[in-house]
N, C-alpha and C positions, 0 to 999 in steps of 0.2 A: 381527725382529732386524736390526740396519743392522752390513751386511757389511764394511762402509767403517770402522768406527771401532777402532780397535786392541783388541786382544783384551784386555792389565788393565784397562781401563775396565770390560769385561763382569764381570772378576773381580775387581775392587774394589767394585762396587756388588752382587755376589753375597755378598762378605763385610762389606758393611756391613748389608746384609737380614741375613746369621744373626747378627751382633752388636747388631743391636737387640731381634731373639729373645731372645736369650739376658742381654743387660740386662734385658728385661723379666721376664724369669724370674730372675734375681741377686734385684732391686728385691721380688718376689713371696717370695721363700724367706726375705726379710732380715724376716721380717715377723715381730712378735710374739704375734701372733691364729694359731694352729693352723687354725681356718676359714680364714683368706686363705693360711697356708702350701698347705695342703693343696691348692690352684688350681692351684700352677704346671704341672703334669702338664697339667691338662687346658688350660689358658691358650696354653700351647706348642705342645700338638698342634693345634689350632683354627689357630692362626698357621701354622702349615707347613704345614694342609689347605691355607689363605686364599692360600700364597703359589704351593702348587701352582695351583691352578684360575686365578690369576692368570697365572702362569706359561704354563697352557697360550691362554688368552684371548690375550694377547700374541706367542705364536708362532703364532695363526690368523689374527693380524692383525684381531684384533675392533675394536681401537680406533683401527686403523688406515684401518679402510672407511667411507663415507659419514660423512664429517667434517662436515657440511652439519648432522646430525644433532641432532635438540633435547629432552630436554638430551643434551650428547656422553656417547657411551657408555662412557666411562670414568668418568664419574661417575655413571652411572645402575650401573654394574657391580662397579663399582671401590673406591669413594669412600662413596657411598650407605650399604651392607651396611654397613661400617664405623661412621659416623656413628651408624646406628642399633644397631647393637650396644653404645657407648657409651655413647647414651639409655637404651637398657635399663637397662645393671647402673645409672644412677643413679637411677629411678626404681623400682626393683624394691628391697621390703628385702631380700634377701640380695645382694642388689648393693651397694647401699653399704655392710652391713657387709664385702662383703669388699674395697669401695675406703679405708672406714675404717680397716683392716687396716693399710694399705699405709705402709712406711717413708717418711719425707717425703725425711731424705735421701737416701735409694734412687732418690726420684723427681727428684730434681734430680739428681744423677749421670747420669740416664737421659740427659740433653739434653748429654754429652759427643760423642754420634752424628753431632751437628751438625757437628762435625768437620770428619770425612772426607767428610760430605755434601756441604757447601758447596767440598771440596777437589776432587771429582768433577763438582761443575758448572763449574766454571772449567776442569776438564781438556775435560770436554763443550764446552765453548763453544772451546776453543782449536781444536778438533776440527769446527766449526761444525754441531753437533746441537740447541744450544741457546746465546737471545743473551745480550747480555754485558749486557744487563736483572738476567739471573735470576741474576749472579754474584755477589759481594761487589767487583767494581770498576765494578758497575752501582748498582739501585735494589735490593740482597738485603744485609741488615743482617746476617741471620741466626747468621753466626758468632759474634757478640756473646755471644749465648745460649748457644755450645757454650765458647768461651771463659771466660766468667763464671762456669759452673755449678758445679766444683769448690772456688770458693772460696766463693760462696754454700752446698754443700753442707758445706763443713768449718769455717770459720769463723761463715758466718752460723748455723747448724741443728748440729752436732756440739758444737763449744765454744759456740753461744749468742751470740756478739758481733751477731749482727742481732736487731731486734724482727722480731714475727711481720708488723707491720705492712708491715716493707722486703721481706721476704722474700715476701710477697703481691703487691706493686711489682712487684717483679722478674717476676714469676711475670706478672701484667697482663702488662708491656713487649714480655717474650721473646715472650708467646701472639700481640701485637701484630705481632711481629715475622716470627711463624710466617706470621699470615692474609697477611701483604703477598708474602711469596713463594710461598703460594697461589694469592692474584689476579695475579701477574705471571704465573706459568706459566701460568695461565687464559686470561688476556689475550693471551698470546706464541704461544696452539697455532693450527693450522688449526683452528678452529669458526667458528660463527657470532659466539663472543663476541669473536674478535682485536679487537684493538685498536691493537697495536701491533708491531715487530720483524716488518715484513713481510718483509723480506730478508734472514733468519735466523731463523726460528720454532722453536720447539722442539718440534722432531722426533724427542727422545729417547726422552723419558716414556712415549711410549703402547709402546712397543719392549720387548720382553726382554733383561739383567734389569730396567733402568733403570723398569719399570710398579713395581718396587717399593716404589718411591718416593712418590709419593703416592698409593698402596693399602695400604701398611703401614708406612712408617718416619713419615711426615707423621701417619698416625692416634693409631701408639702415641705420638710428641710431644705431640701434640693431648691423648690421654687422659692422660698426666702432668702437663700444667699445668693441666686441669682439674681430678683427684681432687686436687693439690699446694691450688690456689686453694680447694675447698669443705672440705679441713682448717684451710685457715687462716683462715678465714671463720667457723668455727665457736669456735676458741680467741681471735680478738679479740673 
């Protein structure tokens, strides 16, 4: 945990972890498939095991030792499990019925989280935990996608005024949008992958609560514009 940085920071990114919990549980209950309603209990709990044991990783300073480390351990620990848990439910059948399940607009409301995320790395970075790369007055678009989402969810998908075709666009762009402040945090930590922001790295991420950032709010974005993009893939 970095003792230096003001205490909301630690409780603003504690409250954007349980509100993308519990979006992903809103997005889950909104469903009209009884099989995918029936998920969120256990969808939920999985998430708040995932965020404990992260939780405790980050307060032993796992991701914080032997940065030299190949691949770093924040993505063999962190990032990994995730990824492949995602794989699964899409290749598993009762996986994707119960991604089939899932309300599309639910799932593009989900990316309102983008928010406060991108609001917390600019405070980060003012804070000098992370550089002015990973903000939106750097190379991080990212807001774009929390901004846009609501009218995409109510106009383009509730009333209809987008084809499926735009609303797939969107969905490409934003995930576009997603991988690039990925690789910027990738590229901006102490590993062997830096590349750049040597005199400001971001020294957040691997820290408590701020690991839950890309261990859980980057994944559940991630699994939203994918199950969003293979619904709409399927009705064009």
């Amino acid at each position: 945990m970095l003792e230096s940085l003001p205490v909301y920071l630690s409780v603003l990114f504690c409250l954007i972890a349980i509100a993308t919990v519990f979006l992903l549980q809103w997005t889950i209950l909104g469903s009209d498939s009884r099989f995918t309603k029936k998920k969120a209990g256990t969808m939920v709990l999985i998430l708040i095991l995932w965020m404990i044991i992260q939780g405790i990783l980050a307060f032993k300073n796992t991701y914080n030792t032997d940065t030299n480390s190949l691949p770093p351990k924040i993505i063999l620990f962190g990032i990994f499990p995730m990824i492949i848990a995602i794989i699964s439910l899409f290749v598993s059948v009762k996986g994707r019925a119960f991604l089939d399940g899932l309300p599309l607009e639910n799932l593009t409301y989900l990316n309102l989280i983008r928010i406060p995320v991108e609001i917390g790395l600019y405070l980060l970075y003012l804070n000098k935990a992370v550089p002015e790369i990973m903000t939106f007055e750097g190379r991080n678009f990212d807001i774009l996608a929390g901004i846009t989402a609501p009218f995409v969810a109510f106009y383009g998908i509730k009333k209809g005024k987008l084809s499926p075709k735009l609303i797939l666009a969107w969905n490409v762009i934003c995930l576009a949008l997603l991988i690039n402040i990925v690789c910027i945090a990738l590229f901006s930590s102490p590993s062997p992958f830096q590349k750049f922001a040597f005199d400001q790295p971001n020294i957040a991420l691997p820290n408590f609560p701020f690991v839950w950032l890309p261990t859980l709010i980057v994944p559940v974005v991630l699994f939203g514009h994918l199950v969003s993009i293979r619904q709409l893939l399927r009705k064009i």
